[in-house]
C-alpha positions in Angstrom: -46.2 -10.3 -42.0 -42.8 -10.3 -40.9 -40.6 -7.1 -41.4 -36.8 -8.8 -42.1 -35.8 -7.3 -38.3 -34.5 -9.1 -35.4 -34.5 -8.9 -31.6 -31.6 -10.4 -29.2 -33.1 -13.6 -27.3 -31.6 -11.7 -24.3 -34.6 -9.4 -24.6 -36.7 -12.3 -24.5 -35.2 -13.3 -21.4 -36.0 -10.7 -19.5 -39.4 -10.7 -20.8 -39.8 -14.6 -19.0 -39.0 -13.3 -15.5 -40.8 -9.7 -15.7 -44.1 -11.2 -17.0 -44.6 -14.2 -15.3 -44.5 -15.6 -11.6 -41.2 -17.4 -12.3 -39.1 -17.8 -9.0 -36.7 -20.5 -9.5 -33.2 -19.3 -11.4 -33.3 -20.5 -15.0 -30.5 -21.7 -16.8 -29.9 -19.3 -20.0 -28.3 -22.1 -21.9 -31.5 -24.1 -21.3 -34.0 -21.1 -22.5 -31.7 -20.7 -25.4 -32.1 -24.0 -26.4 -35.9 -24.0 -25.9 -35.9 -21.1 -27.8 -34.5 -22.2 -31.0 -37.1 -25.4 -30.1 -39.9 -22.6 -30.9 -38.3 -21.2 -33.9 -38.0 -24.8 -35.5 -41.5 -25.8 -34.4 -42.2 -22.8 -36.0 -41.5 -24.1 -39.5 -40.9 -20.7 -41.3 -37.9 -20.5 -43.2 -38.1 -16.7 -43.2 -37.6 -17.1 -39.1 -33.5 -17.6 -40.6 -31.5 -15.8 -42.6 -29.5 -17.2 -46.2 -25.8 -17.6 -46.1 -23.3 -17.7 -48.9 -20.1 -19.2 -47.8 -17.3 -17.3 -49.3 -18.4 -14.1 -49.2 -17.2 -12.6 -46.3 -13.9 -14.0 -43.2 -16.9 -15.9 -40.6 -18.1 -17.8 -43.8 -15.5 -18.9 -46.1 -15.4 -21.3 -49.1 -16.1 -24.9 -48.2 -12.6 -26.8 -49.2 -13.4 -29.8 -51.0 -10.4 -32.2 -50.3 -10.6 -36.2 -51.3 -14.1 -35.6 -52.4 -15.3 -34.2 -49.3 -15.7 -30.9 -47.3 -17.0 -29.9 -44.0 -20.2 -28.3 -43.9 -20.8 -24.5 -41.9 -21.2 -25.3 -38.6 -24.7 -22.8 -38.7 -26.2 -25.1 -41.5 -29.8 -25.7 -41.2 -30.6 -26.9 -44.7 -28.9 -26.5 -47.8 -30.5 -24.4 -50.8 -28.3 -24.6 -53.5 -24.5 -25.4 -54.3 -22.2 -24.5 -56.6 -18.5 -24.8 -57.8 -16.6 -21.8 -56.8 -14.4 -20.6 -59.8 -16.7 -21.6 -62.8 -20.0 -20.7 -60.9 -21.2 -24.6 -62.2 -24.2 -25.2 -60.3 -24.3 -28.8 -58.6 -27.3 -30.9 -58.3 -28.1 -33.7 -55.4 -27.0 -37.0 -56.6 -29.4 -39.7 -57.3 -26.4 -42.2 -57.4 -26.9 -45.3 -54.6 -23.0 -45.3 -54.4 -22.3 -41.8 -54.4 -21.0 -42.4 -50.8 -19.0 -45.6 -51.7 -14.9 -45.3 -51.7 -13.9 -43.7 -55.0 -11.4 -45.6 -57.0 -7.6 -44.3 -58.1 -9.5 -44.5 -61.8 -12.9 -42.6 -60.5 -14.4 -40.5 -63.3 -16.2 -37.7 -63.3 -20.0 -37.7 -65.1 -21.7 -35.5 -67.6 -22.8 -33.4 -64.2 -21.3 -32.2 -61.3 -23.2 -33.7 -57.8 -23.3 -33.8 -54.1 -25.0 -35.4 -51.5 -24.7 -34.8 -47.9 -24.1 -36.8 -44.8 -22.7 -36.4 -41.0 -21.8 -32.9 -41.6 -20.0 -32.8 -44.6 -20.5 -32.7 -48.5 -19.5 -35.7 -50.9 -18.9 -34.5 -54.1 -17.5 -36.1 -57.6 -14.9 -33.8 -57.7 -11.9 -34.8 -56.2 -10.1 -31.0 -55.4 -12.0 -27.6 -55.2 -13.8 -25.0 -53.7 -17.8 -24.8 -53.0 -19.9 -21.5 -52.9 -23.0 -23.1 -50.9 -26.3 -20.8 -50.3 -27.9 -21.6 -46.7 -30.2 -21.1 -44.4 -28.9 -20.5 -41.2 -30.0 -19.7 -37.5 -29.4 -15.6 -37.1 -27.5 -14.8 -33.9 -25.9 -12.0 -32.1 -22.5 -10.3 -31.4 -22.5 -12.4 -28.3 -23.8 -15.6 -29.9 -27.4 -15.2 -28.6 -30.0 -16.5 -31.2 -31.8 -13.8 -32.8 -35.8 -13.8 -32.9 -38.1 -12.2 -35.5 -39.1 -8.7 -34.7 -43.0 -9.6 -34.5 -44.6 -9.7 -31.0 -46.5 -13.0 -32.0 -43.3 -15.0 -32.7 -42.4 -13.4 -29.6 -45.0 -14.5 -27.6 -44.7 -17.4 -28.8 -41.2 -18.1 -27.8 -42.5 -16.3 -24.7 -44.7 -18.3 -23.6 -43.3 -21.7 -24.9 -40.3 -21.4 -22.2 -42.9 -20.3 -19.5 -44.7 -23.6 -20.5 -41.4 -25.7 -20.4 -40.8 -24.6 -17.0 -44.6 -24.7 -15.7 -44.3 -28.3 -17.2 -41.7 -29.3 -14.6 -43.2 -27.8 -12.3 -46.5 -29.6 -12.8 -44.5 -32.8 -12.9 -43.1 -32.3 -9.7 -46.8 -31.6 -8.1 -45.9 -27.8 -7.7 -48.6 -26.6 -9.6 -52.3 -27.2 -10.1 -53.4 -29.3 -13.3 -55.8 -25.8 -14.6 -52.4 -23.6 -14.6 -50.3 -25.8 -16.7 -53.2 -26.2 -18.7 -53.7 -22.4 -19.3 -49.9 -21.9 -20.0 -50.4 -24.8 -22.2 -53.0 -23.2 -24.4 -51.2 -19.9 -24.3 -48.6 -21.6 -26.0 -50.8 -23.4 -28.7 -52.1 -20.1 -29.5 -49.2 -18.0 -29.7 -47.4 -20.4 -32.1 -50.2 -21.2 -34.2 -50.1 -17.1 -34.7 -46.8 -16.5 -35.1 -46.5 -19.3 -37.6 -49.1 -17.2 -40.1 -47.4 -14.0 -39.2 -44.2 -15.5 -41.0 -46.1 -17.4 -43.6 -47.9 -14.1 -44.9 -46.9 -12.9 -47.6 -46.2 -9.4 -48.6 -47.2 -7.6 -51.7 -43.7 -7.7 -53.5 -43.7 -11.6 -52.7 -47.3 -12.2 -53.7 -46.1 -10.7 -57.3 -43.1 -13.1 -57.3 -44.8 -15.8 -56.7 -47.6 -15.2 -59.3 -45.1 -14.6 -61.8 -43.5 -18.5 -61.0 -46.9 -19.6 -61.7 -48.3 -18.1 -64.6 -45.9 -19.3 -67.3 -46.2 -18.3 -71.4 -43.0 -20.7 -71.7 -41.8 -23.1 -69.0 -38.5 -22.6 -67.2 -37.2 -26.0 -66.9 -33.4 -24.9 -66.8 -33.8 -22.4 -64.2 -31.6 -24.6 -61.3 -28.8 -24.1 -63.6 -28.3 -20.1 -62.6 -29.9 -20.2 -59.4 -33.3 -19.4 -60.5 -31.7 -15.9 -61.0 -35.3 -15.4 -63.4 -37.3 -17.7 -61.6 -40.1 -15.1 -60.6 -39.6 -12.6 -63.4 -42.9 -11.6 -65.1 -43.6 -12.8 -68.9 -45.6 -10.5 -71.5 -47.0 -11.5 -75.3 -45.8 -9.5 -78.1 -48.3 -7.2 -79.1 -49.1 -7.1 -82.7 
C-alpha cells in the first residue's frame, strides 16, 4: 500500500554503490534514466503525481493558438481536458480528419474536442486557453526523479540498475553466467512486489471504488464535470 510520500533518486543512488560490489563509476544521467525505466515498467499510475496546468507559475494554461497548443513538457498521459474560462469539458475526437488543415470557413460542432499528436493538442477551437489534468513524473528541487516511499518499489529500482549494469558486465565476459542470473531474479522479484504494493488499495479507495460499482441509477454524464460524483455512495428512500 503506498503512503502518497516520496524519496530523492539521489538516495537511491547511494544505495547502488553502498549495497553492491559496484566498482566502475556510473553515469547519474544513465541511472536516472533506468530509473524512470523501473517506474514505467512498473505500470502504476499512483507511482506519479496529477497536474493541473494553470494553477500555479511552473504549470501554466496551455495557449491554444491556430487550433493548436503545446503540451507540458512532464506529460505522461492525459486524464481529462477542459476549456479554461467556461470550465466546458472536452472530449477526444473520433473525427478521421480532425488533424486535417482547417478551412477559413471551419465550424465549430455541437461539442468541443481534441486529439493529441507530436506533443501538442489539436482542438476545434481556433483561440483559447486549456486547463488539462495530468499525470506527470514527480521530481525534485534539483530535477532528480522522485521514487515512491515504499522499500519494495525501492528495491526494485534498486536492484533493476544493479542488473543493468551486471548485464554489461556479463556481456563483456566480466562476470559469471550464475551472478547475472541471481541479479536477474532479484530484479523479477522486486518489481513484481512493488507493482502490488502500488496496486493495493487502501480502505478509503476500496469504498470509492465500491461506490462506482454499485449503482441505483447510472451516471452516464459524469465526464461532463470531471466525475466530480463519480464514487459518491447512493442510498433508497426509506419509507
Amino acid at each position: 500500500m503506498y503512503n502518497g510520500k516520496y524519496i530523492s533518486s539521489a538516495r537511491l543512488i547511494e544505495r547502488i554503490y553502498a549495497n553492491h560490489a559496484i566498482e566502475e563509476h556510473l553515469d547519474p544521467v544513465w541511472i536516472l534514466e533506468h530509473i524512470g525505466d523501473c517506474i514505467d515498467l512498473l505500470g502504476c499510475n499512483i507511482a506519479y503525481i496529477n497536474k493541473v496546468t494553470g494553477y500555479d507559475d511552473l504549470t501554466p494554461t496551455v495557449k491554444i493558438i491556430g487550433f493548436k497548443g503545446i503540451l507540458p513538457c512532464d506529460l505522461i498521459s492525459v486524464i481529462q481536458v477542459r476549456e479554461y474560462c467556461s470550465k466546458t469539458i472536452l472530449r477526444e475526437s473520433t473525427d478521421s480528419f480532425h488533424h486535417a488543415k482547417k478551412s477559413p470557413g471551419y465550424v465549430i460542432g455541437v461539442d468541443l474536442t481534441y486529439k493529441i499528436q507530436d506533443g501538442q493538442i489539436e482542438v476545434n477551437f481556433e483561440m483559447g486557453e486549456l486547463e488539462i489534468s495530468y499525470t506527470a513524473f514527480p521530481t525534485d528541487s534539483k530535477g532528480y526523479p522522485l521514487i515512491p516511499d515504499n522499500i519494495k518499489v525501492i528495491l526494485a529500482c534498486e536492484m533493476y540498475v544493479v542488473e543493468r549494469v551486471m548485464y554489461k558486465l556479463f556481456m563483456r565476459n566480466d562476470i559469471a553466467a550464475d551472478k547475472y542470473q541471481l541479479a536477474q531474479q532479484e530484479r523479477m522479484y522486486y518489481l513484481g512486489a512493488a507493482t502490488m504494493a502500488l496496486d493495493l488499495p487502501s480502505m478509503d479507495k476500496m469504498e470509492s471504488i465500491k461506490n462506482s460499482w454499485l449503482r441505483l441509477i447510472p451516471h452516464i454524464d459524469d465526464h461532463s464535470d470531471g466525475f466530480v460524483s463519480h464514487s459518491q455512495g447512493e442510498e433508497r428512500f426509506k419509507v
